[in-house]
ChimeraX commands (.cxc) that place a marker at each C-alpha (Angstrom):
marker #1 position 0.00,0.00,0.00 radius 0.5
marker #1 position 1.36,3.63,-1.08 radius 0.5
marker #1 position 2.27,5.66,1.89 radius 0.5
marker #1 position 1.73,9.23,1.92 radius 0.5
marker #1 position 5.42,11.50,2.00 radius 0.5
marker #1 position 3.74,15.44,2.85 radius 0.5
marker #1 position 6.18,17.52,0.69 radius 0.5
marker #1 position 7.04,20.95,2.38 radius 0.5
marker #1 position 8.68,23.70,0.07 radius 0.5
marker #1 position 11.31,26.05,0.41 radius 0.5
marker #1 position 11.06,29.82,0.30 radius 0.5
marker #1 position 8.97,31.46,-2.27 radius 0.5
marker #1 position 8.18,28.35,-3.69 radius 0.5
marker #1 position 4.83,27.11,-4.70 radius 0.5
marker #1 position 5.15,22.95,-3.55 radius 0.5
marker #1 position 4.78,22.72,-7.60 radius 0.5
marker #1 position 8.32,21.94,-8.57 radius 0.5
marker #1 position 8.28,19.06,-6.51 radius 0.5
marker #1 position 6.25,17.19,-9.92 radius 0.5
marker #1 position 9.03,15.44,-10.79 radius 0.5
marker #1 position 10.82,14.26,-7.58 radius 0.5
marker #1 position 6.96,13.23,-6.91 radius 0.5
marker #1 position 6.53,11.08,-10.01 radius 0.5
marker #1 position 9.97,9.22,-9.19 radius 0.5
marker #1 position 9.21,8.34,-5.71 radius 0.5
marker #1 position 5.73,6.67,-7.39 radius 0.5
marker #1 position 7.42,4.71,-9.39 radius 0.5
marker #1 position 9.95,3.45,-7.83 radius 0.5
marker #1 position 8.87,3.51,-4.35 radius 0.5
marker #1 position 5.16,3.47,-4.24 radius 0.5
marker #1 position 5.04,6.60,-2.42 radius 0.5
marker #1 position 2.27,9.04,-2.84 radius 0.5
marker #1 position 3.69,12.99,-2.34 radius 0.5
marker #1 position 1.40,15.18,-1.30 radius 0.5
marker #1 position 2.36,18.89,-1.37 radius 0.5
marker #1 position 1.84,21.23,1.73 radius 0.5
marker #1 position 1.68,24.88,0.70 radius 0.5
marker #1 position 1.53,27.80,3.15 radius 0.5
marker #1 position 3.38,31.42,2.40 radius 0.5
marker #1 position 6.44,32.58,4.88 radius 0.5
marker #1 position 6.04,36.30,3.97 radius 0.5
marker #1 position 2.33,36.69,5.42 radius 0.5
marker #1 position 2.49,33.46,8.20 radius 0.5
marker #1 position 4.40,33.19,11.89 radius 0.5
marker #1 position 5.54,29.50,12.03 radius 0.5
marker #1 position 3.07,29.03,15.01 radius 0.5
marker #1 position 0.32,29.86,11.94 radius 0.5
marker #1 position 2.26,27.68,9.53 radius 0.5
marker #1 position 2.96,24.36,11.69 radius 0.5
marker #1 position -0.67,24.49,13.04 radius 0.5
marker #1 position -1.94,24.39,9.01 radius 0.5
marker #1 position 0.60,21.82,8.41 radius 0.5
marker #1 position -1.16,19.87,11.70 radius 0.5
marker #1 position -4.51,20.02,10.21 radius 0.5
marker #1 position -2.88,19.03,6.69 radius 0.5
marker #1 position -1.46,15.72,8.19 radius 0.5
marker #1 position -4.71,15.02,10.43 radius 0.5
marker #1 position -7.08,15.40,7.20 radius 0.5
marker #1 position -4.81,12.28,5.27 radius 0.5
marker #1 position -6.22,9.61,8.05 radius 0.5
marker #1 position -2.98,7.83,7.36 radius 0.5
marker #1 position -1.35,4.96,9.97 radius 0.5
marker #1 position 2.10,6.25,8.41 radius 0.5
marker #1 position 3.33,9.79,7.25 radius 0.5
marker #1 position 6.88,10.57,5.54 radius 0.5
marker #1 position 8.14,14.21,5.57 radius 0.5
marker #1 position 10.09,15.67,3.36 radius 0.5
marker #1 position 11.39,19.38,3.28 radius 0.5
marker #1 position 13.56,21.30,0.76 radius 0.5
marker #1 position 15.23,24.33,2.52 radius 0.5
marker #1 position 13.21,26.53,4.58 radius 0.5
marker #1 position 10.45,23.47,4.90 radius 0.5
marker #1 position 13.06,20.88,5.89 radius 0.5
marker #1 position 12.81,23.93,9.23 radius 0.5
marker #1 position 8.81,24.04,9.45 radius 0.5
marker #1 position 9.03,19.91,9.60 radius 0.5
marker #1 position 11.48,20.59,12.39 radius 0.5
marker #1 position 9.59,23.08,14.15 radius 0.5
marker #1 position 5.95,21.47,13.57 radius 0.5
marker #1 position 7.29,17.90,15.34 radius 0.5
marker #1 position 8.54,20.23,18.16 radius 0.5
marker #1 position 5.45,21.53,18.63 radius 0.5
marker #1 position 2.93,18.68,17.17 radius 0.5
marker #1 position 5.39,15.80,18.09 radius 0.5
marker #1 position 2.64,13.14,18.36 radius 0.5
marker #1 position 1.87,12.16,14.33 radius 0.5
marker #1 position 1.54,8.86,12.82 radius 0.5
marker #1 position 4.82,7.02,12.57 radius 0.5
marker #1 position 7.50,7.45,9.64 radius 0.5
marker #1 position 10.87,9.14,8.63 radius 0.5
marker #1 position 11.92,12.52,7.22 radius 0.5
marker #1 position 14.03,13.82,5.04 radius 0.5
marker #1 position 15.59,17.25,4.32 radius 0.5
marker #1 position 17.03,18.83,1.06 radius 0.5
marker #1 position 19.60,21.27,1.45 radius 0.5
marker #1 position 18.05,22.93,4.33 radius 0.5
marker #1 position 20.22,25.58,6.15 radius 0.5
marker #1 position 20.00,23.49,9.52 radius 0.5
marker #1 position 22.03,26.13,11.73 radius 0.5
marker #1 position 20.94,29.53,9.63 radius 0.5
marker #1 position 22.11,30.85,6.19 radius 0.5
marker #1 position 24.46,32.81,5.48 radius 0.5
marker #1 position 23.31,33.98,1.99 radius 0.5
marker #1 position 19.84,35.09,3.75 radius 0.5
marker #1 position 21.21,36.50,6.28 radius 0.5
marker #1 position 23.12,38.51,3.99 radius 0.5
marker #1 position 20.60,39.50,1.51 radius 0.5
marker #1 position 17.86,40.58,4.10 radius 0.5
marker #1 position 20.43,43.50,3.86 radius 0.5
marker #1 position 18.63,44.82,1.28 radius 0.5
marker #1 position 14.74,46.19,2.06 radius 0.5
marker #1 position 12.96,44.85,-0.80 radius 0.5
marker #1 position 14.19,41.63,0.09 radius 0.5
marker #1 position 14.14,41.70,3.87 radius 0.5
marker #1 position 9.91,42.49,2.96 radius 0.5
marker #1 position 9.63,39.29,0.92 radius 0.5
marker #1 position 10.69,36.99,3.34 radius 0.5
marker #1 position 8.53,37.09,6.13 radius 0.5
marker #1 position 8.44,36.65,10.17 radius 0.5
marker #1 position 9.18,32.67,10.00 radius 0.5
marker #1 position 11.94,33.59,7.73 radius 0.5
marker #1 position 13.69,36.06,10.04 radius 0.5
marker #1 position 13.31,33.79,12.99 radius 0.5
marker #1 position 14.48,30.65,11.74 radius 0.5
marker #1 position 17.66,32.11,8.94 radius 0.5
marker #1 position 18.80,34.68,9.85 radius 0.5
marker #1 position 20.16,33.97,13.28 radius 0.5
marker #1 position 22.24,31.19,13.93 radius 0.5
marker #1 position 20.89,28.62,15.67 radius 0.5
marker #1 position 22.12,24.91,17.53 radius 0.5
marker #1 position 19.56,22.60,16.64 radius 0.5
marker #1 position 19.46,19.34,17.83 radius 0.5
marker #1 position 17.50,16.27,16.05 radius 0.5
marker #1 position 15.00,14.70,19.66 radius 0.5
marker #1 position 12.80,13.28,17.28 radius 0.5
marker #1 position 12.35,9.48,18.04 radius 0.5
marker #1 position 11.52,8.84,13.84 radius 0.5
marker #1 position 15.02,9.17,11.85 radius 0.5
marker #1 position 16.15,11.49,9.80 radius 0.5
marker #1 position 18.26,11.67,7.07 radius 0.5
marker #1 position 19.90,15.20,5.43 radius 0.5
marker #1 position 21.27,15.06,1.78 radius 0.5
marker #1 position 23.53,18.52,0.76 radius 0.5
marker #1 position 24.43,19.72,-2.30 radius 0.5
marker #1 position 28.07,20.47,-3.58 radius 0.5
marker #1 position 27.38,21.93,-7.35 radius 0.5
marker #1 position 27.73,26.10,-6.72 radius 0.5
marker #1 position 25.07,27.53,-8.85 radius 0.5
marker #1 position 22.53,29.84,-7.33 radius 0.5
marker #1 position 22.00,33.19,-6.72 radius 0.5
marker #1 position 23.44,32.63,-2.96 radius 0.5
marker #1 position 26.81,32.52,-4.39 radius 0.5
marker #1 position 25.78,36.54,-4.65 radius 0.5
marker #1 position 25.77,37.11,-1.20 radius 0.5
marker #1 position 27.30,34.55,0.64 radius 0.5
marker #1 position 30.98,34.29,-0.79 radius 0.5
marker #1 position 31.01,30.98,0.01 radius 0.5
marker #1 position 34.82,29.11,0.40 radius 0.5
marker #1 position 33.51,25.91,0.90 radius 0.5
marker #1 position 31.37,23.10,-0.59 radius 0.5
marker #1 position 27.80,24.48,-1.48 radius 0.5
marker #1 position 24.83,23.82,-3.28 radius 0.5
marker #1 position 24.52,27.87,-4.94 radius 0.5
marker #1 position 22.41,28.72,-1.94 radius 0.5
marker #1 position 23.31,26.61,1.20 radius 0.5
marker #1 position 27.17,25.67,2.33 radius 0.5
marker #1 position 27.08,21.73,3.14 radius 0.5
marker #1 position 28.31,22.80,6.65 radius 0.5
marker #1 position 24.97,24.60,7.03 radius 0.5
marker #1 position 22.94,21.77,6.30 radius 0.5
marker #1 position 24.27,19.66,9.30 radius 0.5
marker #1 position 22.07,18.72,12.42 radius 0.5
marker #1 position 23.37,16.62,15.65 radius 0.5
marker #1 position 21.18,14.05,16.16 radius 0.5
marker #1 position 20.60,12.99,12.33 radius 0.5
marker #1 position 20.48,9.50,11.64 radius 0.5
marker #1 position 22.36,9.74,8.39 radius 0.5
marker #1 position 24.14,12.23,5.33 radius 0.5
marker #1 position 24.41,12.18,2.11 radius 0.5
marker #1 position 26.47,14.64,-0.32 radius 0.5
marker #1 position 25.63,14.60,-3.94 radius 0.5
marker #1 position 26.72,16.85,-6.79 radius 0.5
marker #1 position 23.75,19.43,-7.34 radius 0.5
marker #1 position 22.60,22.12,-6.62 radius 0.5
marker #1 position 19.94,23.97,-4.57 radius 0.5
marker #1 position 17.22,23.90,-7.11 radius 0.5
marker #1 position 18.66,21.27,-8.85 radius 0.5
marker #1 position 18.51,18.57,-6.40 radius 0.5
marker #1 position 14.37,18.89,-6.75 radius 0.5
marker #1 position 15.12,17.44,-10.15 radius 0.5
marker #1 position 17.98,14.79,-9.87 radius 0.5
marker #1 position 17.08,10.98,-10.58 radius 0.5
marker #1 position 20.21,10.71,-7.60 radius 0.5
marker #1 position 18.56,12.67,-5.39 radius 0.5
marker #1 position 15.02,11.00,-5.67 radius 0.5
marker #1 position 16.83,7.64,-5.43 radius 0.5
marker #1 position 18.32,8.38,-2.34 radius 0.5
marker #1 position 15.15,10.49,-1.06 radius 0.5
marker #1 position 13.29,7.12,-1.89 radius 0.5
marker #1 position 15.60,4.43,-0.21 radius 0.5
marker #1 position 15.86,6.57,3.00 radius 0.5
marker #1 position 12.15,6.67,3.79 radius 0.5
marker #1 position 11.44,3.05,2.34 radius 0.5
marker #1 position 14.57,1.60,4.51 radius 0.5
marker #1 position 16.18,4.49,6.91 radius 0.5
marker #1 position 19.43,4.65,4.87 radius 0.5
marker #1 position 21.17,6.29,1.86 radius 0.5
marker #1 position 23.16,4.29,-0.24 radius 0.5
marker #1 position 26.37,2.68,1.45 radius 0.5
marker #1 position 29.26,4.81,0.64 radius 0.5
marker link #1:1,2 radius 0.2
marker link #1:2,3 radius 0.2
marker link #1:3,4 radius 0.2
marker link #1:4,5 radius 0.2
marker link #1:5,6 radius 0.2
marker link #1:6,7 radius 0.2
marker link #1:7,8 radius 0.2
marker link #1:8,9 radius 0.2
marker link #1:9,10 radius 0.2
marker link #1:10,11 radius 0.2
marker link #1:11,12 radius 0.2
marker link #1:12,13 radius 0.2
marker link #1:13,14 radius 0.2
marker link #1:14,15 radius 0.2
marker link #1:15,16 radius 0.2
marker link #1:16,17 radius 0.2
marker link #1:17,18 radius 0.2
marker link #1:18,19 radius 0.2
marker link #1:19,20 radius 0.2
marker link #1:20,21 radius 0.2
marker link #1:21,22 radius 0.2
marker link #1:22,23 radius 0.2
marker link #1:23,24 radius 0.2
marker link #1:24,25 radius 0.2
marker link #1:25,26 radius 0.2
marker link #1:26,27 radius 0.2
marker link #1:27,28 radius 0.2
marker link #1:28,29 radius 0.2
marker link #1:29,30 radius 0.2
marker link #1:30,31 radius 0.2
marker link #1:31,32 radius 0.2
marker link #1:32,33 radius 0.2
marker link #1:33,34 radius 0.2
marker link #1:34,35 radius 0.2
marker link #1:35,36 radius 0.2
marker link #1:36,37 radius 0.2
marker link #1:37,38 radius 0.2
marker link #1:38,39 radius 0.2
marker link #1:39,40 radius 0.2
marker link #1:40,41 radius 0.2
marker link #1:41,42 radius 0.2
marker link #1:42,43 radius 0.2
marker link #1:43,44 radius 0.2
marker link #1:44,45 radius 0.2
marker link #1:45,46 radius 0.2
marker link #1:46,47 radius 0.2
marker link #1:47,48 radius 0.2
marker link #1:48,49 radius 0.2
marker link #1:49,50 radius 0.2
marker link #1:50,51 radius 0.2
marker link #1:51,52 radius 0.2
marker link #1:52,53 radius 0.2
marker link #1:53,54 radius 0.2
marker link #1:54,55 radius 0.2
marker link #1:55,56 radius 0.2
marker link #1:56,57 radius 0.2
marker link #1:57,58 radius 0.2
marker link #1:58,59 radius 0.2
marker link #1:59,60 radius 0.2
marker link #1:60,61 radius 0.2
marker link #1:61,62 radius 0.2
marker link #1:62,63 radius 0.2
marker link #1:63,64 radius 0.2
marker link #1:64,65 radius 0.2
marker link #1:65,66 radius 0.2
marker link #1:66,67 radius 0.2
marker link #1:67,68 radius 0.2
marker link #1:68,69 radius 0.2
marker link #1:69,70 radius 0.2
marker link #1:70,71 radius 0.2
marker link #1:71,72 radius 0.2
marker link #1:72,73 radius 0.2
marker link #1:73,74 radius 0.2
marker link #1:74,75 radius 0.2
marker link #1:75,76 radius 0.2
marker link #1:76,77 radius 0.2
marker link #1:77,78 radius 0.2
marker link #1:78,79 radius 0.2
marker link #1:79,80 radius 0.2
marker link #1:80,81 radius 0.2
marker link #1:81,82 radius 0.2
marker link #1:82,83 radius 0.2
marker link #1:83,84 radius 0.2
marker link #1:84,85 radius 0.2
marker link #1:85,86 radius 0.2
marker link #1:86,87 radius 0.2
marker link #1:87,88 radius 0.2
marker link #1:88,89 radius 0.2
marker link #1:89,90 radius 0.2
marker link #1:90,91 radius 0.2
marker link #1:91,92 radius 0.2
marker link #1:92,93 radius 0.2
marker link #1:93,94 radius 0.2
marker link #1:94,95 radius 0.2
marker link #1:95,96 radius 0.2
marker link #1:96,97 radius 0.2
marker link #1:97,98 radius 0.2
marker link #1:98,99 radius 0.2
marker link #1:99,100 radius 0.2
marker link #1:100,101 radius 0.2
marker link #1:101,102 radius 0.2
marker link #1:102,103 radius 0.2
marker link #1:103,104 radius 0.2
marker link #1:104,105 radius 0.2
marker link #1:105,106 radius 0.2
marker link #1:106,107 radius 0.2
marker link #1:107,108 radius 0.2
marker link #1:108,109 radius 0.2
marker link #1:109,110 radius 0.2
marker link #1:110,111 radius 0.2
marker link #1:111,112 radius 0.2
marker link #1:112,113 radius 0.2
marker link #1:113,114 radius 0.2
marker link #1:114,115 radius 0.2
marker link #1:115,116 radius 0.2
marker link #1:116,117 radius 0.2
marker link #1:117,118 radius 0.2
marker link #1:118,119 radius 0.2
marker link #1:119,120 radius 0.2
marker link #1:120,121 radius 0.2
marker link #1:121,122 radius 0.2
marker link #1:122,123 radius 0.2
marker link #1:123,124 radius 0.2
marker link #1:124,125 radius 0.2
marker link #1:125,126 radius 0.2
marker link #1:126,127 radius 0.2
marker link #1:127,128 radius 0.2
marker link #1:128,129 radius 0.2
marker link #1:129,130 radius 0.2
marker link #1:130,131 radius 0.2
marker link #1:131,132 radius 0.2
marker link #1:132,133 radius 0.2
marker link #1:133,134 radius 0.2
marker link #1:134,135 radius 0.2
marker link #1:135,136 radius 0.2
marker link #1:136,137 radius 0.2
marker link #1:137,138 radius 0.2
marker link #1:138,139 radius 0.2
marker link #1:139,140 radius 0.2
marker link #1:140,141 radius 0.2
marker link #1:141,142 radius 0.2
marker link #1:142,143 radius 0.2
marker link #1:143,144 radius 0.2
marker link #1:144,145 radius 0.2
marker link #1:145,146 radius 0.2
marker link #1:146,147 radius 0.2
marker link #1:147,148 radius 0.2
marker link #1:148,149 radius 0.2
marker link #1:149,150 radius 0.2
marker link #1:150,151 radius 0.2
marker link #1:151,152 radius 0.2
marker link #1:152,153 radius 0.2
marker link #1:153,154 radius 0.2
marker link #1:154,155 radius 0.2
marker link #1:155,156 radius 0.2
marker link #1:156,157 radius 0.2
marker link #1:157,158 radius 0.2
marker link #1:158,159 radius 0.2
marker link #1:159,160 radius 0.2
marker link #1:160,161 radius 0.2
marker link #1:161,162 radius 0.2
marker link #1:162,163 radius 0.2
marker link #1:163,164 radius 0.2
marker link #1:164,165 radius 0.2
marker link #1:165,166 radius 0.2
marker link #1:166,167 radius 0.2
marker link #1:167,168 radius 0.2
marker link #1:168,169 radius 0.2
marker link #1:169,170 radius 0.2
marker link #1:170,171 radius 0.2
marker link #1:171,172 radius 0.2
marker link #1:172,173 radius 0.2
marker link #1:173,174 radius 0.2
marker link #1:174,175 radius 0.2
marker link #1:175,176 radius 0.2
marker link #1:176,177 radius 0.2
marker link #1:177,178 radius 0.2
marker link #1:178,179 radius 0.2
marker link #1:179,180 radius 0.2
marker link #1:180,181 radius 0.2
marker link #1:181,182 radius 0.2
marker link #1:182,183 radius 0.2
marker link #1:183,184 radius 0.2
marker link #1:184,185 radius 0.2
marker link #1:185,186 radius 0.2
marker link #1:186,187 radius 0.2
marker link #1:187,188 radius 0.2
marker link #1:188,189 radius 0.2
marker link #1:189,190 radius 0.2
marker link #1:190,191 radius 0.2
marker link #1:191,192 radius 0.2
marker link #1:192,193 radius 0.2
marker link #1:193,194 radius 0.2
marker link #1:194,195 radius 0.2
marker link #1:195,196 radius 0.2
marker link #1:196,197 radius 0.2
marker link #1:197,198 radius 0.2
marker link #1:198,199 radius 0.2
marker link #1:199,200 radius 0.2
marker link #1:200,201 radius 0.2
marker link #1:201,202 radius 0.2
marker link #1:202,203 radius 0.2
marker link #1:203,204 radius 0.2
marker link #1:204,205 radius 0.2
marker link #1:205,206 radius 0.2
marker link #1:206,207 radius 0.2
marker link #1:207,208 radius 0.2
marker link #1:208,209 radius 0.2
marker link #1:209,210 radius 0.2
view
């Protein structure tokens, strides 16, 4: 039986470009990705993890996956703080900036920019933070380590990185495994590798042995 995986997006994304990462964990995981949408310029986290509560409530499922590319690997993190009691299953995150990001830090510089991205935004990127992974349900983190992104703009990065988020950023204590691949922040949503390994870590708990 296909097993839901609720997809949570990254900033200023619409949950859209997650079509094809969606069709590959169908077919080759009988996985069923459903897209949760909410908008970080207009919503506190408190008003985005209680949406994402009723979301999960509303699938009546005896198993739920997460997965969360940047900003939404945070909103998992901070909705199982909050809701902690949801059916069982794993999660896993895509290049999100686990201790803060540089680049957003950076560009909320700038006004126009600092307006777009929103209360949950400020809170969770652009102060650095020492998360810890409590959650008993594993987790797994895959980075990126192809450059391309408009991050490189404002972050100067001079270390691995996807474009957006160093690999360094991406780390969380507590994580139950890690995965580097070669793409980058966008690109990962639309790498065969990356849906591969997205697949076998919420199927079995692991990423390919290295």
């Amino acid at each position: 039986m296909s097993q839901p995986v609720v997809y949570v997006h990254g900033l200023w994304m619409p949950g859209e470009e997650s079509l094809i990462l969606r069709r590959r964990l169908a077919q080759g995981f009988d996985l069923t990705l459903q897209a949760f949408r909410y908008s970080a310029a207009s919503s506190s986290m408190g008003e985005i993890t209680e949406h994402l509560d009723s979301f999960v409530r509303e699938l009546k499922a005896p198993a739920v996956h997460f997965l969360g590319h940047s900003l939404g690997g945070l909103v998992i993190y901070r909705f199982l703080e909050r809701f902690p009691n949801q059916p069982a299953g794993r999660v896993v995150f895509l290049g999100t900036p686990c201790v803060g990001s540089r680049a957003a830090k950076r560009a909320a510089r700038f006004s126009p920019i600092a307006h777009l991205m929103g209360p949950s935004v400020a809170a969770e990127l652009l102060t650095p933070h020492e998360r810890r992974w409590a959650q008993a349900r594993p987790l797994g983190i895959i980075a990126g380590r192809q450059p391309i992104g408009f991050g490189r703009l404002f972050a100067a990065f001079t270390e691995p990185n996807d474009g957006t988020i160093a690999v360094s950023e991406t780390r969380m204590p507590g994580a139950t495994d890690s995965i580097v691949l070669p793409v980058s922040h966008l690109g990962m949503l639309v790498s065969a590798r990356v849906a591969r390994e997205t697949g076998l870590f919420l199927s079995q708990g692991r990423f390919t042995l290295r």
